[in-house]
C-alpha positions in Angstrom: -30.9 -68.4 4.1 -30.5 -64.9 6.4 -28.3 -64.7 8.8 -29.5 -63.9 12.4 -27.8 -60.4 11.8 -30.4 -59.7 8.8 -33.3 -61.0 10.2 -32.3 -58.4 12.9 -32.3 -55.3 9.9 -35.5 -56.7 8.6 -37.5 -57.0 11.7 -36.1 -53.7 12.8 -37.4 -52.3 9.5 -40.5 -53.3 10.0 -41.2 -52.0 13.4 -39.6 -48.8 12.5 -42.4 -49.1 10.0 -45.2 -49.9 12.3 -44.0 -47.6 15.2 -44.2 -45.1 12.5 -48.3 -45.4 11.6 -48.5 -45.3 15.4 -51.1 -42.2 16.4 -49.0 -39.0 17.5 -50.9 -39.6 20.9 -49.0 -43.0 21.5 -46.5 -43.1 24.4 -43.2 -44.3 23.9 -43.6 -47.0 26.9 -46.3 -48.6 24.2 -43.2 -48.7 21.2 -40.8 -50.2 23.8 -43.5 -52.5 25.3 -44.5 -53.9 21.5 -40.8 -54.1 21.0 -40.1 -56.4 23.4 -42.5 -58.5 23.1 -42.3 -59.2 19.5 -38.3 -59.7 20.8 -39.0 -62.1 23.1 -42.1 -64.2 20.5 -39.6 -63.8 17.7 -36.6 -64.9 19.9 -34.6 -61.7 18.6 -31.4 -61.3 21.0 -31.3 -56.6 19.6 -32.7 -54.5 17.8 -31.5 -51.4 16.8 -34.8 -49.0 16.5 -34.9 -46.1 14.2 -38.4 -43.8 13.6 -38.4 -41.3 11.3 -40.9 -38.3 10.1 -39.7 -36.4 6.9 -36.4 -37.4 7.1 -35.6 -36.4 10.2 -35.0 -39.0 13.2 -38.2 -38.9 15.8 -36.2 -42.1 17.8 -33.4 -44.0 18.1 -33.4 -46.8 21.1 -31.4 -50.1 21.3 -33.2 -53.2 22.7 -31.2 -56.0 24.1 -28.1 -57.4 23.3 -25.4 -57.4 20.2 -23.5 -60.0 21.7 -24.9 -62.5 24.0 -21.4 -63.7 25.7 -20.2 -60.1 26.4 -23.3 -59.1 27.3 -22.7 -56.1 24.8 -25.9 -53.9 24.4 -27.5 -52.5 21.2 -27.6 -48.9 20.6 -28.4 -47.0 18.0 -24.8 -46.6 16.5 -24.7 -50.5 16.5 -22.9 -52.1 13.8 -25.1 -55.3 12.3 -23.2 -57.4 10.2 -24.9 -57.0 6.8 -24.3 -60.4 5.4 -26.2 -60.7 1.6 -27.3 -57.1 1.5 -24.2 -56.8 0.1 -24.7 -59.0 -3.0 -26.5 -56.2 -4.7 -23.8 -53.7 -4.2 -21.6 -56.8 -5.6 -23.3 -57.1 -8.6 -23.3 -53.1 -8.8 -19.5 -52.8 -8.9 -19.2 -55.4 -11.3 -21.7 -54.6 -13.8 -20.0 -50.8 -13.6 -16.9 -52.6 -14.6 -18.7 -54.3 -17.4 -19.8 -50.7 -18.9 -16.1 -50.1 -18.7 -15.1 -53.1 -20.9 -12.5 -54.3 -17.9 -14.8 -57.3 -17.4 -17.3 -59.5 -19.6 -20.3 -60.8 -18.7 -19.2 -64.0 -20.8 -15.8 -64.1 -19.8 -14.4 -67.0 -18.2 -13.7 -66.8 -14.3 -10.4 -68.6 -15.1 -9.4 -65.1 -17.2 -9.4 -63.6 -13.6 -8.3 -66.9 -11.8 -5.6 -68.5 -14.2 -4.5 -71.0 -11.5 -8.0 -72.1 -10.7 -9.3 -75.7 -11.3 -9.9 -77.1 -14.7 -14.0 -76.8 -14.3 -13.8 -73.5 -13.9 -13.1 -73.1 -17.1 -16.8 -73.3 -18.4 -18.2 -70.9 -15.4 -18.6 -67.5 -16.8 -19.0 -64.4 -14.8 -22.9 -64.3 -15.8 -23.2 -68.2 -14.0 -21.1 -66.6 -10.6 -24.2 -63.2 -10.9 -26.8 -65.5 -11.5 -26.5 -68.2 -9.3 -25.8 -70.6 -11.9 -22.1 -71.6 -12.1 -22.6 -74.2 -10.2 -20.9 -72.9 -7.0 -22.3 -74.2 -3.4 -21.7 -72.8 0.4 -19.4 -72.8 2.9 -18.4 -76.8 4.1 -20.0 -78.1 7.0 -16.1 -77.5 8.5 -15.8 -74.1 8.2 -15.0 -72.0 11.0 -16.8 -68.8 10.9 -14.9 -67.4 13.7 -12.3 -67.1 12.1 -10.7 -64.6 10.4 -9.7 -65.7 6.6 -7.7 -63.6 4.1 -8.6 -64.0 0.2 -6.1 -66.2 -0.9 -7.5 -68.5 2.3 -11.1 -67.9 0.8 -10.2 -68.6 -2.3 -8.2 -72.2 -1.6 -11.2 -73.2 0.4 -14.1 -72.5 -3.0 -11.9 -73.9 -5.4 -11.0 -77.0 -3.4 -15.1 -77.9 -3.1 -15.8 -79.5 -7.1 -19.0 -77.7 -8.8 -22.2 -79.2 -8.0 -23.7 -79.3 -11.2 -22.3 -78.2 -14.7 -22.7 -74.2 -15.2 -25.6 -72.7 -16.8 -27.7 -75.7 -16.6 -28.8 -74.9 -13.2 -30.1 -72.5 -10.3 -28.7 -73.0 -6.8 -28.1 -69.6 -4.4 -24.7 -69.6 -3.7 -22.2 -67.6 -1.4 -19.2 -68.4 -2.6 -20.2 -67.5 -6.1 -20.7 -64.2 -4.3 -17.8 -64.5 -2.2 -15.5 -65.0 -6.1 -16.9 -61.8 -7.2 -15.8 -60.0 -4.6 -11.9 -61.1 -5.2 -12.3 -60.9 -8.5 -12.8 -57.1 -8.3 -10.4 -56.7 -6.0 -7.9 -58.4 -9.0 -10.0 -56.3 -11.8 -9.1 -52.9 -9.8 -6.8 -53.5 -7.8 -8.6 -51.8 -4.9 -10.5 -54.1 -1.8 -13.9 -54.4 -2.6 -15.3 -52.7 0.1 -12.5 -49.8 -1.1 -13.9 -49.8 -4.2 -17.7 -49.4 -2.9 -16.8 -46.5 -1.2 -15.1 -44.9 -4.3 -17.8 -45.5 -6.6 -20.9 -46.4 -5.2 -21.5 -44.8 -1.1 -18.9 -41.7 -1.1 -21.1 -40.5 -4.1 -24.7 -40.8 -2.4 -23.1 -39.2 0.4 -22.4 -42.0 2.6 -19.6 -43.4 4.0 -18.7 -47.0 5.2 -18.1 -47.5 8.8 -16.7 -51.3 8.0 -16.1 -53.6 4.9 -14.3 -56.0 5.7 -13.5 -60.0 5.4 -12.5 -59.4 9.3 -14.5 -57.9 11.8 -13.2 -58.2 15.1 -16.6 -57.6 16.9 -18.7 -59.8 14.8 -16.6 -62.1 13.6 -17.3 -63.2 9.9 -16.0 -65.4 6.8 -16.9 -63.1 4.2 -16.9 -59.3 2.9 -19.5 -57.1 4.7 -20.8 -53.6 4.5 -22.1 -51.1 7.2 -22.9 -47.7 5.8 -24.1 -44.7 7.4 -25.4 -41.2 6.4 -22.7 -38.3 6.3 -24.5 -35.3 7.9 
């Protein structure tokens, strides 16, 4: 399921998109207008707008609010959480780290996790990429307002027991996700958003303006990335 904060990207995508095929005779009172209105059908608290034409910005607006209770607005420098964006950039930095033998696909989590519980023991890191080790979601208890280390994150997945035995199943899962990311962290000894930066964004020329397991402005329960273009 997306979070209200990706829903947010995506439909702010797709009007970028729409605002784009717009005639060049359109007024920027109609974008707004549309804007708002598909806010207000979609029930869409802020958007963060961005138009482009051959790379270069044509507009930048904010529409709304980023947080409800402060009555924070959107702009275009607006930090969205990016919730399961990330996963792909997850699976990136591992699979790197696979080419360069310090991990195995077929290794057993509990190489990485030697105190973990005994049915770990069959989950590989394959089942955790895949969606098949038989990991769930966050309890109905959790408190996502709060802020969690690892070691707190990782007590909390290895007290809930697998849902079905790895590899004989599919079942999306967030804390499978949520594993990876420590077990990076223990394979390189750099955070994981650290290491994105190092191998993955500060080489396409980007730079991370938060990755964290704590974000004080949006507050979250697991890592999350917010890049931006380096001019």
């Amino acid at each position: 399921m997306k979070s209200p904060a990706i829903r947010l990207l995506m439909v702010a995508l797709v009007l970028a998109g729409k605002a784009f095929c717009q005639s060049s005779g359109s007024t920027s009172d109609a974008v707004a207008l549309y804007v708002k209105a598909e806010m207000a059908r979609q029930h869409i608290p802020g958007v963060a707008l961005l138009v482009s034409r051959n790379g270069e910005p044509v507009r930048t607006q904010g529409f709304g609010f980023s947080n409800l209770e402060l009555q924070v607005p959107v702009k275009p420098e607006t930090l969205f959480q990016s919730g399961s964006v990330g996963k792909q950039f997850t699976a990136t930095a591992l699979m790197m780290l696979v080419e360069e033998r310090k991990i195995g696909l077929d290794d057993s989590i509990t190489k990485y996790f030697p105190d973990a519980p005994a049915d770990w023991k069959p989950v590989t890191v394959r089942h955790l990429l895949s969606h098949t080790g038989g990991f769930t979601d966050y309890p109905k208890n959790f408190d996502f307002r709060k802020d969690y280390g690892e070691d707190e994150l990782l007590k909390i997945v290895e007290a809930i027991p697998l849902v079905f035995p790895p590899g004989t199943k599919w079942s999306y899962s967030n804390l499978g996700y949520l594993t990876l990311g420590i077990l990076i962290h223990r394979v390189t000894g750099m955070f994981y958003g650290d290491m994105l930066q190092a191998r993955i964004f500060g080489r396409w020329g980007c730079r991370l303006r938060a990755s964290s397991a704590k974000l004080t402005s949006f507050p979250i329960a697991r890592p999350v990335i917010v890049w931006s273009r380096v001019s």
